[in-house]
C-alpha positions in Angstrom: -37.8 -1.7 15.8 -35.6 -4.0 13.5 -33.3 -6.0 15.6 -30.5 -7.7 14.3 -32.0 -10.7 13.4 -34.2 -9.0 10.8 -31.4 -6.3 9.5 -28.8 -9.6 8.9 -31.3 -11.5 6.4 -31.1 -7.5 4.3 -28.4 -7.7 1.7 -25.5 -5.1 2.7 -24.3 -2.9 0.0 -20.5 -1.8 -0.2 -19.5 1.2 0.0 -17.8 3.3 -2.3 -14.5 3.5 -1.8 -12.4 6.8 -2.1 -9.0 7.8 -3.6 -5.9 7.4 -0.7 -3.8 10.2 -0.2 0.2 10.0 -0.2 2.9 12.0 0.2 5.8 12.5 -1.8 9.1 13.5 -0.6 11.7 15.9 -1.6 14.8 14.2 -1.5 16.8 17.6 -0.5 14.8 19.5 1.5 12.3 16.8 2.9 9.3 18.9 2.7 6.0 16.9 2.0 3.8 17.4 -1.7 0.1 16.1 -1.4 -0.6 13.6 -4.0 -3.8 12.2 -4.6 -3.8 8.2 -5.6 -6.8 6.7 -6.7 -7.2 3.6 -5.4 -9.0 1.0 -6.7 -7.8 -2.1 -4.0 -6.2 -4.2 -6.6 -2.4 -3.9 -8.1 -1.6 -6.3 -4.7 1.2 -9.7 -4.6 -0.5 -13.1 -5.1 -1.9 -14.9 -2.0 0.4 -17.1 -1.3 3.5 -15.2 0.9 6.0 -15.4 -1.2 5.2 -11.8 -3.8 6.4 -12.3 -6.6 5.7 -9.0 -7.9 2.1 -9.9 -9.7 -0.5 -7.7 -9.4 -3.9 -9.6 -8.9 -7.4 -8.2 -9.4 -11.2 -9.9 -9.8 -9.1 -13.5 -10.3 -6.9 -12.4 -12.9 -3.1 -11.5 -12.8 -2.0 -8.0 -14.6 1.2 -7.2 -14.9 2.3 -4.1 -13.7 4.2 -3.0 -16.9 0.9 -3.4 -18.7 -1.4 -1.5 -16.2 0.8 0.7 -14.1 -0.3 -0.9 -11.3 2.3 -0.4 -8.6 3.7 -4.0 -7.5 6.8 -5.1 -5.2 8.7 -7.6 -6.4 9.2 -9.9 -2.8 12.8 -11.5 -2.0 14.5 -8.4 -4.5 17.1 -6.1 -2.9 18.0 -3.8 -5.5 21.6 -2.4 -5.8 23.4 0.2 -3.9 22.6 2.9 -6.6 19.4 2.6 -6.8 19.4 5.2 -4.6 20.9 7.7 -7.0 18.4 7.0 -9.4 15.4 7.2 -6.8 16.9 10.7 -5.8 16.8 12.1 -9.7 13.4 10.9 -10.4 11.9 12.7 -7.3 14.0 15.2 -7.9 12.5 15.7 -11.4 8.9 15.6 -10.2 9.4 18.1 -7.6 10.9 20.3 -10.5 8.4 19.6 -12.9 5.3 18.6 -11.8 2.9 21.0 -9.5 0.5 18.7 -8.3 0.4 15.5 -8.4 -3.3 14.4 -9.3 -3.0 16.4 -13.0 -0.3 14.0 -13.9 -3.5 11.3 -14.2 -3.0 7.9 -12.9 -0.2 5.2 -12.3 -0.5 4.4 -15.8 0.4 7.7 -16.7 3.3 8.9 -14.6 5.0 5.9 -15.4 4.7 6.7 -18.7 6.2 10.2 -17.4 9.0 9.1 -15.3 10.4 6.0 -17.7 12.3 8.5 -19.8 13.7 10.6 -16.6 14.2 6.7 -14.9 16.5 5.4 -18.1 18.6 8.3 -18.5 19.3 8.2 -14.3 20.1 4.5 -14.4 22.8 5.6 -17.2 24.3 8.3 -15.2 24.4 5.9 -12.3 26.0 3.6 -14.6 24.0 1.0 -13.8 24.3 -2.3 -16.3 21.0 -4.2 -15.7 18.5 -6.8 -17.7 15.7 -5.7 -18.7 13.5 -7.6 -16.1 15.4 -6.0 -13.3 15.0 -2.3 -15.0 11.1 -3.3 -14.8 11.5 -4.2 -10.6 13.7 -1.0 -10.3 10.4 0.9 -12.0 8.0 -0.9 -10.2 9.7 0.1 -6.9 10.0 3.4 -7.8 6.3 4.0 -8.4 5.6 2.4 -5.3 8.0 4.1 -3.2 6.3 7.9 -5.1 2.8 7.0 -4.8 2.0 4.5 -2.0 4.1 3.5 0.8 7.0 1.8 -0.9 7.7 -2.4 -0.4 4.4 -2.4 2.0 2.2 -1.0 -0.5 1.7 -4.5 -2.7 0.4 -5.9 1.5 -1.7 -2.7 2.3 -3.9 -3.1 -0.9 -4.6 -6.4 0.0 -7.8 -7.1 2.0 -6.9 -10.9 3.4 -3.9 -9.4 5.5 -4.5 -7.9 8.8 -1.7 -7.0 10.2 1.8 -5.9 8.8 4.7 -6.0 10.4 8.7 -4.1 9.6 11.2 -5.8 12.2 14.4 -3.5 10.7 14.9 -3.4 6.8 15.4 -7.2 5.7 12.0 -8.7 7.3 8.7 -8.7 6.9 5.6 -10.5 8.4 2.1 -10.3 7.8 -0.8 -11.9 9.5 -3.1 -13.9 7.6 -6.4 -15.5 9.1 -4.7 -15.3 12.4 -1.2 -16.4 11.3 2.2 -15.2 11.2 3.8 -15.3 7.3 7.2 -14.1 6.6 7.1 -12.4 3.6 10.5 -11.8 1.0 9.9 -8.0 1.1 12.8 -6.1 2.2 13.8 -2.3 2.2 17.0 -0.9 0.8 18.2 -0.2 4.6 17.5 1.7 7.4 16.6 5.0 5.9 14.5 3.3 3.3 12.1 2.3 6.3 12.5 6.2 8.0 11.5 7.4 4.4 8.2 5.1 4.6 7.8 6.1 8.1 7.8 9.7 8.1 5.3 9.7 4.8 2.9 8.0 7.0 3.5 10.6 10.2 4.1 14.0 8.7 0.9 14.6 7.1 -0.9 14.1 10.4 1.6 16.6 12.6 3.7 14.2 14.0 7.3 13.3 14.0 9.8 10.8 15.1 13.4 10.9 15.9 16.3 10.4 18.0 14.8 12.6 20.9 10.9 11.3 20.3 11.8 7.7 18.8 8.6 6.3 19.4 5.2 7.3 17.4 1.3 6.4 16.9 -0.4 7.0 13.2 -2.8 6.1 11.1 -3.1 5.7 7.5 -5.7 7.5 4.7 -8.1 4.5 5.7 -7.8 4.5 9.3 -5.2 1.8 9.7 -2.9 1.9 12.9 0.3 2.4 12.9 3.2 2.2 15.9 6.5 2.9 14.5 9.7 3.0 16.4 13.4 3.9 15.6 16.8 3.7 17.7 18.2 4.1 19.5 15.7 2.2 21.5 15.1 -0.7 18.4 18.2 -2.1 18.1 17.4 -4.3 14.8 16.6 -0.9 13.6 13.2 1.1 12.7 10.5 -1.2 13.2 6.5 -0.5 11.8 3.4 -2.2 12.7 0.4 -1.5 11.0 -3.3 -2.9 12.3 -5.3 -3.0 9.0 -8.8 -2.1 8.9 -11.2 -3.0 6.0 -12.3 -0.8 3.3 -16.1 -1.9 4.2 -15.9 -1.9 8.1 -17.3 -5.2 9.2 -20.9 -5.2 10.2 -22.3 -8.0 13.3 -23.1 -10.1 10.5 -19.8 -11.1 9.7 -19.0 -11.7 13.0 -21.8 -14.3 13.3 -20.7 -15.6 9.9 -16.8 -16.0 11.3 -18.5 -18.3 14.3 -16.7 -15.0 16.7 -20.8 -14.8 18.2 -23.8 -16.2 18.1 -27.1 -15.0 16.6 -28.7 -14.7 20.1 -25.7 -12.9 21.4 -25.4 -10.4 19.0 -29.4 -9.7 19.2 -29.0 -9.2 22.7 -26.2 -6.7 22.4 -28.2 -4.1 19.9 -30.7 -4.3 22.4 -28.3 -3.3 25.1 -26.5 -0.5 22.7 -30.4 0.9 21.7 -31.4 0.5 25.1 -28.5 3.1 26.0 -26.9 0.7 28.3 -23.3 1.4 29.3 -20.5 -1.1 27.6 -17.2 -2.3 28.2 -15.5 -3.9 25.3 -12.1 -6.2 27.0 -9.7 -8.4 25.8 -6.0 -9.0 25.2 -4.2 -7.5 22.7 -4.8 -8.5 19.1 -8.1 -9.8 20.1 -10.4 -7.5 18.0 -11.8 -4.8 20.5 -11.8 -2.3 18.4 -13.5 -4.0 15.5 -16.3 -5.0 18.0 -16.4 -1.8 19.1 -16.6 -0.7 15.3 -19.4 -3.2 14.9 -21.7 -2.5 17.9 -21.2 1.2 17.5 -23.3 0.8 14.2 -26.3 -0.1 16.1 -26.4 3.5 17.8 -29.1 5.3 16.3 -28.5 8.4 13.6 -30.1 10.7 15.5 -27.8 10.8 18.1 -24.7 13.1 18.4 -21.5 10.9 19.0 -18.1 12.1 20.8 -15.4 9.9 19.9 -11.9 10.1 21.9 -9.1 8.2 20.2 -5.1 8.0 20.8 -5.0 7.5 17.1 -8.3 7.8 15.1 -9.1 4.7 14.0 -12.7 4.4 14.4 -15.4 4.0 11.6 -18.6 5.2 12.9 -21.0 5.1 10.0 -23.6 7.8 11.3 -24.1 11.4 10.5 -23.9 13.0 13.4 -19.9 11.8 14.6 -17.1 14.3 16.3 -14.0 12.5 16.1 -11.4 13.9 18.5 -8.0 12.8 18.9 -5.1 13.1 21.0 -2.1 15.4 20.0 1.5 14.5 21.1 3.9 17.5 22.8 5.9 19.4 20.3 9.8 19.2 19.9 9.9 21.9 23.2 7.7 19.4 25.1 4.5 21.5 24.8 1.5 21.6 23.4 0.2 18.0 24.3 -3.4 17.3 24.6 -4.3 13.8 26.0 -7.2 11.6 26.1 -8.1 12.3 29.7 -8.6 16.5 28.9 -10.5 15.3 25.2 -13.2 13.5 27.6 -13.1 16.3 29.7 -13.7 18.5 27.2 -16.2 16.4 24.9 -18.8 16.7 27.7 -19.0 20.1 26.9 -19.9 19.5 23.4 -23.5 18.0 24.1 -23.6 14.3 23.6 -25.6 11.9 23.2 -23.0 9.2 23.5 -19.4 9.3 24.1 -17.1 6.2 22.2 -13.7 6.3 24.1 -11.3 4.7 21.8 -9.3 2.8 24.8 -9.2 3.6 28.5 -5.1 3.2 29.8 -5.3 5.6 32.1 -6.1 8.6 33.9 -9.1 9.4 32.0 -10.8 6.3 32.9 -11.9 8.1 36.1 -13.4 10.9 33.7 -14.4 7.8 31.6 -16.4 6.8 34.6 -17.7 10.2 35.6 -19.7 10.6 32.4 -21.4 7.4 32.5 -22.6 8.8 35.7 -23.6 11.6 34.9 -26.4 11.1 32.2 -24.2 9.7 28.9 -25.8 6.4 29.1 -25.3 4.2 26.5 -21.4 5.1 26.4 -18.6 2.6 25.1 -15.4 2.0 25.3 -12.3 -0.3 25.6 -9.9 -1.9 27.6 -7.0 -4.4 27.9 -7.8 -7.0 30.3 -7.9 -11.1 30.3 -11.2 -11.2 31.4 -14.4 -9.8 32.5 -13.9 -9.6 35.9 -10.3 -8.7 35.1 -11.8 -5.5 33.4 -13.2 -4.3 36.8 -10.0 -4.9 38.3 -8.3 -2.8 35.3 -10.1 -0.2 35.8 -10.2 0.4 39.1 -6.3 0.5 38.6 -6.1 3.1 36.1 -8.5 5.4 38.4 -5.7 4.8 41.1 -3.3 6.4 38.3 -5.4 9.6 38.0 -3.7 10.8 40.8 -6.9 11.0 43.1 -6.9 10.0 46.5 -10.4 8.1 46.3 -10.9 5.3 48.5 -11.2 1.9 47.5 -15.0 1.6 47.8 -15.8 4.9 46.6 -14.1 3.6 43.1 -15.8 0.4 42.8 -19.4 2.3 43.7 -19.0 4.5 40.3 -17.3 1.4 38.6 -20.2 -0.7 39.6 -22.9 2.2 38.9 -21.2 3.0 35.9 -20.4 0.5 33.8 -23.9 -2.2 32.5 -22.3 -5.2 30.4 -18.6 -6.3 29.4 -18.3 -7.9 26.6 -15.3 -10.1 26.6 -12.8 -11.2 23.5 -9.8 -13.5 22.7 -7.5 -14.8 20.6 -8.0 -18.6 20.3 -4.5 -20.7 19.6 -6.0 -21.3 16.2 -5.9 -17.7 15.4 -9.3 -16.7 15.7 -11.0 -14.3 17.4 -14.2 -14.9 19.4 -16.4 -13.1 22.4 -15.7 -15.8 25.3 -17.7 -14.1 27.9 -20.9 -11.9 28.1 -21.5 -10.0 31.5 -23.6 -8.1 33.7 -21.9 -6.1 36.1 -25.1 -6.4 39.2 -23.6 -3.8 41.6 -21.8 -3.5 45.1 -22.6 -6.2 48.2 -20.2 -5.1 50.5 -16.8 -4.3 49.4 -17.2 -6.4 46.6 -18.4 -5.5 42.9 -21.2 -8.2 41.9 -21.0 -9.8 38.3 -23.2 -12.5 36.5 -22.4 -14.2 33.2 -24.9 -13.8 30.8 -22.9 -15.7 27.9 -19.8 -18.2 28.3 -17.8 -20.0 25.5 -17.8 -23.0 25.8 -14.7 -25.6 23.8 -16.3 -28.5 22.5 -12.8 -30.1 21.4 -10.4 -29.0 18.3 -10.9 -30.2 14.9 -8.2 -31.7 12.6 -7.6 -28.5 10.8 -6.3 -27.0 14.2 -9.5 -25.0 14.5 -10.6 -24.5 18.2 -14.5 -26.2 18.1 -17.3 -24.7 20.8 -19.9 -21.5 20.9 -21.6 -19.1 23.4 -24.1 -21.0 25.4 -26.3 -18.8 27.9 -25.6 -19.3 31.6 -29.4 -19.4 32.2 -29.7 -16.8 34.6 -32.1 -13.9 33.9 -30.1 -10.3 33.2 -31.1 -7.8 35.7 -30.5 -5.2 32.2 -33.7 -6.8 30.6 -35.5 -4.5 32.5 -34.2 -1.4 30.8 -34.3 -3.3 27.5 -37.8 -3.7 28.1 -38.4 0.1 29.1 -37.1 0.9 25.7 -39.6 -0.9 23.8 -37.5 -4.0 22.8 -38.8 -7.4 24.0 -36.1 -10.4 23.9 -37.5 -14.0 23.7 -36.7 -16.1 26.5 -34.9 -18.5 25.1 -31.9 -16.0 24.3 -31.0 -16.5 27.6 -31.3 -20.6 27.6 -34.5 -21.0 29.2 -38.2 -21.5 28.6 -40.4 -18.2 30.0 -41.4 -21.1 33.0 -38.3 -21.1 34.7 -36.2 -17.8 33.6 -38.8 -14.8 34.0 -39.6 -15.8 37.4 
């Protein structure tokens, strides 16, 4: 059995990446027209915050006009008729072209729209240079084939997190870091446009009486959008990226989030089917650990996943993905995470992934792991290990069961093997700060050991928060079932010599 050790010295190939899928709008009637946008992750703004309109690709900068690669140009707010000649160019392709993927390319339905685009700016009577004719373009094809001003930001893979606060600001996050970008929408409807071409090809909506939504984009980013009149700065989008080529525990190790040892210990814990928590606050990268330890489950396992909005990127075979479904505009219709676990044990699992636990369903969470889906995972917020207990045991309450207190901590404590603990340093960085073994009950009290602790050695003159996982020492009760499964950890994983730890 190749542990981690062995499968990080083997040279990962990326995989191939696939065409994103868009939607264009009609500007009368609303109604959405797939089109298919290959992607080839370049055609992004230049690194340095300020987008100014470049596209950039394997260290060389290409001008959109010259590629018809779509590009924002940052800081730009184009005039108030812009609008008029947005609304006849999609008016035109919704006339005139049937599908969007025959028309070829960027490069080509530029080529198709420039004639359409100069005759609208004349009946707008629009007097313009000839560098701001080319931004006008630019926008437009971003606006038909990707996701308008945010596109240049979502190609980019340094950025991840973007964030809309009304139409005239934008931030990204960069390496842990808050940037304000020059981006800026035409106004309010400009973001609603962007907004509901993310939403409406999954089912959803948002408006006045539902003003508050979760997506995803084509590659699995997340996306929280919400509108007035409960944003009063206006409509407001935040988008959690996710990389093309999912992270593998590799990375992490090479980021300094985990150590070697650590991350060895936890493939034994996922292949010895051992039952894990993944906590932290948000921001702190949950779900890409959860991402990255679920790749250690073997492929010939069936896996359940239950999501609020499918985000997960589970590389084997044999993967249902479920996920929740909002009420319709008459209030019906819902389906929510506690009825998908419900109803994924009825679908003959090997393992069940629960996206996050918030609620409810962390009682039906609970009642699989008992109930012969070991090696489960899932998530939670918390601010630390033993915080995660606590967590939980709270959102059991909101299930609506009258279950004494002991009775809960029992299946918490009989449930639930390791935690594995994350957080957001002040530097930025993410990092697993704890590593724990949840013993079981003595008394009315649930019993926990940490296995790994993080430990600050000072902070460096860069800013950057210095320190690493040291073991506690203590011998994990869980090596037992890591042994039964074949796997055998040295003993100095754990920080001690086989003298004085496997006593």
């Amino acid at each position: 059995m190749a542990l981690f050790r062995k499968q990080s010295e083997q040279s990962n190939t990326p995989r191939d990446s696939h065409p994103s899928a868009s939607v264009l709008f009609s500007p009368s009637t609303g109604s959405p027209v797939q089109a298919k946008v290959a992607s080839n992750g370049y055609g992004s703004v230049n690194g340095n915050g300020n987008g100014n309109g470049a596209a950039q690709g394997n260290g060389h900068n290409h001008n959109a006009h010259n590629n018809g690669a779509v590009a924002e140009q940052g800081g730009y707010t184009p005039p108030p008729e812009f609008r008029k000649v947005r609304e006849e160019v999609q008016q035109y392709l919704v006339n005139e072209v049937k599908a969007m993927h025959e028309v070829g390319g960027a490069a080509k339905l530029r080529q198709l729209i420039e004639p359409v685009f100069n005759r609208a700016i004349e009946n707008a009577n629009l007097v313009i240079s000839r560098i701001e004719r080319g931004r006008l373009l630019d926008m437009l094809l971003a606006d038909i084939l990707g996701f308008g001003p945010l596109q240049p930001l979502l190609d980019r893979d340094d950025i991840t997190e973007v964030m809309v606060n009304g139409p005239k600001q934008v931030y990204y996050e960069q390496k842990g870091k808050l940037i304000l970008t020059d981006i800026k929408f035409i106004d309010d409807t400009h973001v609603l446009q962007i907004i509901e071409r993310i939403v409406a090809p999954l089912g959803r909506r948002i408006d006045e009486s539902s003003p508050m939504v979760d997506a995803r984009l084509p590659d699995g980013s997340r996306v929280n959008a919400i509108i007035a009149p409960l944003s009063i700065i206006g409509p407001c989008i935040t988008i959690r990226k996710f990389k093309r080529d999912p992270y593998k525990m590799a990375d992490l190790v090479k980021f300094n989030s985990l150590t070697a040892d650590v991350a060895e210990f936890i493939e034994a814990c996922v292949r010895a089917r051992l039952n894990i928590v993944v906590s932290g606050g948000t921001g702190s990268g949950k779900t890409t650990m959860l991402n990255v330890v679920s790749n250690f489950i073997p492929e010939d396992e069936r896996i359940v996943t239950v999501e609020d909005a499918a985000e997960l990127q589970l590389q084997q075979p044999h993967v249902i993905r479920l996920e929740k479904r909002p009420p319709n505009m008459e209030g019906k219709g819902g389906v929510g995470i506690r009825e998908l676990v419900t109803n994924c044990l009825r679908m003959r699992p090997d393992r069940i992934v629960v996206g996050e636990v918030r609620g409810g369903e962390a009682l039906d969470m609970l009642q699989a792991m008992n109930t012969g889906h070991d090696g489960s995972l899932t998530t939670a917020h918390s601010n630390s290990a033993r915080d995660t207990l606590n967590r939980i045991e709270t959102m059991v309450l909101m299930a609506g069961m009258d279950l004494p207190l002991r009775a809960i901590r029992q299946q918490v404590s009989s449930a639930i093997d390791v935690i594995i603990h994350l957080s957001r340093m002040r530097d930025g960085s993410r990092r697993v700060v704890q590593v724990s073994e949840v013993l079981g009950m003595e008394g009315e009290t649930i019993l926990m050991q940490d296995i790994f602790m993080f430990e600050q050695s000072g902070v460096g003159e860069d800013g950057k928060i210095l320190g690493q996982l040291q073991p506690s020492g203590l011998r994990p009760r869980c090596n037992d079932k890591i042994k039964e499964a074949g796997i055998n950890l040295p003993a100095h994983i754990f920080g001690g010599d086989n003298k004085n730890l496997w006593r």
